[in-house]
C-alpha positions as CSV (number, residue, x, y, z in Angstrom):
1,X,250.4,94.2,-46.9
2,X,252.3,95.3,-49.7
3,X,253.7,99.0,-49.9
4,X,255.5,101.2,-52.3
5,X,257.3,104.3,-51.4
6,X,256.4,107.3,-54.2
7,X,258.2,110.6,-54.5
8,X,255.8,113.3,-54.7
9,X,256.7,116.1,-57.0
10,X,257.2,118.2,-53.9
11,X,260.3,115.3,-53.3
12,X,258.7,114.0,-50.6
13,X,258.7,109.9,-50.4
14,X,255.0,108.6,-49.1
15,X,254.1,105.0,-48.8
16,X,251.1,103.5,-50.6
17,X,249.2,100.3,-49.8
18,X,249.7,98.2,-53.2
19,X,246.1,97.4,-54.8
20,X,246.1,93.2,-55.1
21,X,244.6,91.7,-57.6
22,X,240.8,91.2,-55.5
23,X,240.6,94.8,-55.4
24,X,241.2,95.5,-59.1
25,X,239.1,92.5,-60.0
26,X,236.0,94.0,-58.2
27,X,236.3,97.5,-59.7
28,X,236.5,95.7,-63.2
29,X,233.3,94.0,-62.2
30,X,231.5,97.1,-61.5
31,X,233.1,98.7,-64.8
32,X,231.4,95.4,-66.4
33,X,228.0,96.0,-64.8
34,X,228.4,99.4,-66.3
35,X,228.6,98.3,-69.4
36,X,225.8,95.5,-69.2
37,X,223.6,98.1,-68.2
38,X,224.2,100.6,-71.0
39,X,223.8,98.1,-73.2
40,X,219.8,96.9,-71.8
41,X,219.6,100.7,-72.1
42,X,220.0,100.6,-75.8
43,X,218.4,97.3,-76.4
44,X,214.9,98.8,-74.6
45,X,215.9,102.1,-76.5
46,X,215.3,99.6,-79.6
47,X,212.2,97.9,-78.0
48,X,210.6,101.0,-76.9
49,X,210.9,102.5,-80.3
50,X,209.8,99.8,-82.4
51,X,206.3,99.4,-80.3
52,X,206.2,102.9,-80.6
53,X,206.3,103.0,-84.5
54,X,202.6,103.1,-86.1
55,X,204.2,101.5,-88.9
56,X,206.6,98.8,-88.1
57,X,210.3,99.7,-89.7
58,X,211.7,97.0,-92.7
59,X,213.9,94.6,-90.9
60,X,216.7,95.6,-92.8
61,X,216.6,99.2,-91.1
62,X,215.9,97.7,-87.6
63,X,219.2,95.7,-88.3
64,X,221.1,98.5,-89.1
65,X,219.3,100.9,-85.8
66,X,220.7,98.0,-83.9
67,X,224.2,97.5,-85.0
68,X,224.7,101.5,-84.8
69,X,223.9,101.3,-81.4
70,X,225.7,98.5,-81.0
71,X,228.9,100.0,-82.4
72,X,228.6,102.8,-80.3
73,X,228.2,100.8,-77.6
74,X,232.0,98.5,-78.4
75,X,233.2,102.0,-78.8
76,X,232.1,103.2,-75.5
77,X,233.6,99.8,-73.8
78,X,237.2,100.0,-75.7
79,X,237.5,104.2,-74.5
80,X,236.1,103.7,-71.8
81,X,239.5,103.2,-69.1
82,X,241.5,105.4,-71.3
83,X,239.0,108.1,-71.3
84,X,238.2,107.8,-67.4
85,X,241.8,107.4,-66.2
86,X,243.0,110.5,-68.2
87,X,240.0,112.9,-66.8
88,X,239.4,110.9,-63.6
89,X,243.0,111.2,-62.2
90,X,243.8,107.4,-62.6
91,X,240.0,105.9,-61.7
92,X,237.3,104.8,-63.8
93,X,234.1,104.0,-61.6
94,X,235.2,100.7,-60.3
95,X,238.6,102.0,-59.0
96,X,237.1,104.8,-57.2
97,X,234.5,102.7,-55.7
98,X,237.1,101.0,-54.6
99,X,239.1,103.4,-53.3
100,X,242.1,102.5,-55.7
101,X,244.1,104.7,-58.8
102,X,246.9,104.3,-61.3
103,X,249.7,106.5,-59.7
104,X,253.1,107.0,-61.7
105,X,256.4,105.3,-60.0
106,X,257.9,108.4,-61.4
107,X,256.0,110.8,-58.5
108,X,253.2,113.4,-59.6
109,X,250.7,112.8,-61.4
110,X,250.5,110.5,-64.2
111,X,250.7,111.6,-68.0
112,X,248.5,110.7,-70.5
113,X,251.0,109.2,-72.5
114,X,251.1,106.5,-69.3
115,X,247.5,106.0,-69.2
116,X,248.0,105.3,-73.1
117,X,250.0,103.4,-72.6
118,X,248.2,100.9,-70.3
119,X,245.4,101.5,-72.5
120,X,247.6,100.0,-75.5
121,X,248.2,97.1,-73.6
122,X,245.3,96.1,-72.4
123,X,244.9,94.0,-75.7
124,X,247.3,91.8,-74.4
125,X,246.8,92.2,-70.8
126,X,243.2,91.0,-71.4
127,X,242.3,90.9,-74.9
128,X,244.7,88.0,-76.7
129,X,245.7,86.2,-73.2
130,X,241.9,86.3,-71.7
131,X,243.4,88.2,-68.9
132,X,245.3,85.8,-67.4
133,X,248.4,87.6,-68.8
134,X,247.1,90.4,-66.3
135,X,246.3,88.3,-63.1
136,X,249.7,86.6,-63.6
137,X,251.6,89.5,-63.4
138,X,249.8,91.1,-61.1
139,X,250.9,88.1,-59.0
140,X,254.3,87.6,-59.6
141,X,255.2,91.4,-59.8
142,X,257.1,93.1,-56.6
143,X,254.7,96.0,-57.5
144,X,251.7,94.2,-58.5
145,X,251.6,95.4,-61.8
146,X,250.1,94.1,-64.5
147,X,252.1,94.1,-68.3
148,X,250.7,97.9,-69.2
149,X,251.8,99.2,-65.9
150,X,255.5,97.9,-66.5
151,X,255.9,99.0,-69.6
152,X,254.2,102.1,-68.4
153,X,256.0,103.2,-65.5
154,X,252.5,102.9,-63.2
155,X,251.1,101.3,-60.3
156,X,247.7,100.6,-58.8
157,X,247.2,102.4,-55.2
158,X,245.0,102.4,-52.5
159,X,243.9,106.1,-51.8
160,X,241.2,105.2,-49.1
161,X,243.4,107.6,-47.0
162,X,242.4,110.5,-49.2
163,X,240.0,112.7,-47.4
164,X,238.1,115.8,-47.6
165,X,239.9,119.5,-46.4
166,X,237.1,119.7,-44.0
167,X,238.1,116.3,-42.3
168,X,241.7,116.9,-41.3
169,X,242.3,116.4,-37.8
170,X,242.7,120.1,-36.6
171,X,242.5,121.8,-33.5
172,X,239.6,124.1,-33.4
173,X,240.4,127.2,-34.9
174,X,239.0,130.3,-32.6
175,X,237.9,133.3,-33.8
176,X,240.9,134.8,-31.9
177,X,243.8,133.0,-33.5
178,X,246.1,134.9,-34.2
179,X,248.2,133.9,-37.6
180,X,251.8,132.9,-37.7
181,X,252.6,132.8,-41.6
182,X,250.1,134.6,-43.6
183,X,252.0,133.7,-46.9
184,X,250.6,130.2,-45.9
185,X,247.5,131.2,-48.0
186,X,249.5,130.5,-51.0
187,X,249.6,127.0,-50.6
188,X,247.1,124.9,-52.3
189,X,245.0,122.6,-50.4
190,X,246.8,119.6,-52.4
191,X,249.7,121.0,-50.4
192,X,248.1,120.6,-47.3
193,X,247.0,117.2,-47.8
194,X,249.9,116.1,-48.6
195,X,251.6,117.9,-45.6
196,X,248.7,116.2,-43.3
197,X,249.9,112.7,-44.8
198,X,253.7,113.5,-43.8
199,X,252.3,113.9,-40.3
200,X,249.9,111.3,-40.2
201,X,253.1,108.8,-41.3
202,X,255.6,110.5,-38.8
203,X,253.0,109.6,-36.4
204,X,253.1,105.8,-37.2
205,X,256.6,105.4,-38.0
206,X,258.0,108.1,-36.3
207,X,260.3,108.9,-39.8
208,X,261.5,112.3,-39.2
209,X,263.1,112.8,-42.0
210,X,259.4,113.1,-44.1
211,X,259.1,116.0,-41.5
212,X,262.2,117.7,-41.7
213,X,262.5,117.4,-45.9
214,X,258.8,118.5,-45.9
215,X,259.4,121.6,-43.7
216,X,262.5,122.5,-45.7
217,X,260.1,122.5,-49.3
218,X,257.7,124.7,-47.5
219,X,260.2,127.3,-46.0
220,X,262.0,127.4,-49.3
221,X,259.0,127.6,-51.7
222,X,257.2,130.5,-49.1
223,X,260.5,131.9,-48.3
224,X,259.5,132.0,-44.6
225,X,262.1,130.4,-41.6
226,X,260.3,129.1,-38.3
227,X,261.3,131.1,-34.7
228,X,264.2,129.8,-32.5
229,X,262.9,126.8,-30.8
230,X,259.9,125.9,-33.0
231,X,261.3,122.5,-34.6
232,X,259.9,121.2,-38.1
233,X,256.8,119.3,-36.6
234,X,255.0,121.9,-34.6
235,X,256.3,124.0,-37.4
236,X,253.8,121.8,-39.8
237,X,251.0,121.6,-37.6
238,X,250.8,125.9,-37.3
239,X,250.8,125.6,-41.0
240,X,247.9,123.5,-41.2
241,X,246.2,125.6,-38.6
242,X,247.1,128.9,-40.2
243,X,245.6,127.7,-43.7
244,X,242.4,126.1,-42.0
245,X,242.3,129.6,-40.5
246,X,242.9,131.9,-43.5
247,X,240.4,129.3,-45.6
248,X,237.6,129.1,-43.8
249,X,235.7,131.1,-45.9
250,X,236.2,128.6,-48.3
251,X,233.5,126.3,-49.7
252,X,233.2,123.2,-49.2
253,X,233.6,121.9,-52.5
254,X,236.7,124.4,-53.0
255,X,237.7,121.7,-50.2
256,X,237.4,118.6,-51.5
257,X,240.7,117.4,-52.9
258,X,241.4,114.2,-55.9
259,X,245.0,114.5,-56.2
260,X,247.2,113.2,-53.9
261,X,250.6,112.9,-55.6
């Protein structure tokens, strides 16, 4: 299993699963069965209207009904990862099916100007070298990246670890906790996410550093300190319990989080 270590914008370094080439082959296939099936759409659309027609249209204009819809349909295909990426947060339908995204090496989230930029290339990725460009890079890269990720500063993750607020290993919350750091309700439930994922790793590699370096953002950013003898990991884990607490009015969807660096 190949990994990268990205730091977040909140300097925190997390380690990502690299997506292999399997992975992004099989979201491009569902992007392509997308596609396919627009395009029956538009060729019964055709059909459907002809038989329709009391009068049957000249040739000439069924031509030109055909290759209108046909253009639009080539300009669907060409926006469509650019489009997707930039309002999807990195995934087009494949990748989140998936359960993979484009994530900047930089840490946060990625620009447009880097989804453009893998856009750009794909005519070379795919379009002049058939893809093979692409799959070789992919395979030879430390960071499996294909020619538009290099040149655009991206990888391709795994994000099956990202999970709803609601599913966060919490103790129950009682209706008689009692809060430790109400300013906790500032945080965003990105935040907490990404505070569950410094525990979740401290847990399996027992890196304290993530903890301590993650503590230290939150005291600093909420301008709170921690009592004498609470150390930085049970210091964490009353954060998460305060904000489950002081959110549970919350809906769910308020919960549902797509962004994890």
């Amino acid at each position: 299993m190949q990994t990268i270590t990205i730091t977040t914008a909140q300097n925190i370094d997390i380690e990502y699963e690299l997506a292999g080439i399997g992975d992004r082959f099989l979201a491009r296939l569902i992007d392509y069965a997308i596609f396919l099936g627009i395009y029956m759409a538009f060729i019964v659309t055709v059909l459907v209207t002809e038989s329709q027609n009391t009068k049957p249209l000249p040739p000439s204009e069924l031509r030109t009904g055909y290759f209108l819809m046909l253009g639009i349909w080539l300009l669907m295909c060409v926006a469509y990862d650019l489009v997707c990426e930039v309002f999807y947060n990195g995934q087009t339908v494949g990748k989140r099916a998936l359960k993979i995204k484009v994530a900047s090496i930089g840490g946060g989230r990625s620009t447009v100007g880097q989804y453009l930029l893998r856009w750009v290339f794909r005519v070379l990725d795919f379009g002049v070298t058939g893809g093979s460009a692409a799959i070789v890079s992919v395979a030879l890269t430390e960071n499996r990246q294909r020619i538009g990720d290099i040149v655009a500063g991206t990888v391709v993750v795994k994000v099956a670890s990202s999970t709803k607020f609601d599913d966060l290993a919490f103790t129950p919350i009682t209706s008689d906790y009692e809060v430790q750091y109400p300013v906790i309700s500032q945080l965003t439930d990105a935040d907490v996410l990404l505070i569950h994922d410094v525990i979740k790793h401290f847990n399996r590699t027992r890196n304290s550093a993530m903890v301590y370096k993650m503590a230290v953002q939150i005291k600093r950013h909420l301008g709170i300190t921690s009592p004498a003898g609470v150390n930085e990991y049970q210091f964490l884990e009353t954060v998460l319990h305060d904000y489950k607490y002081l959110t549970a009015g919350k809906s769910e969807s308020d919960g549902v989080i797509s962004n994890l660096i």
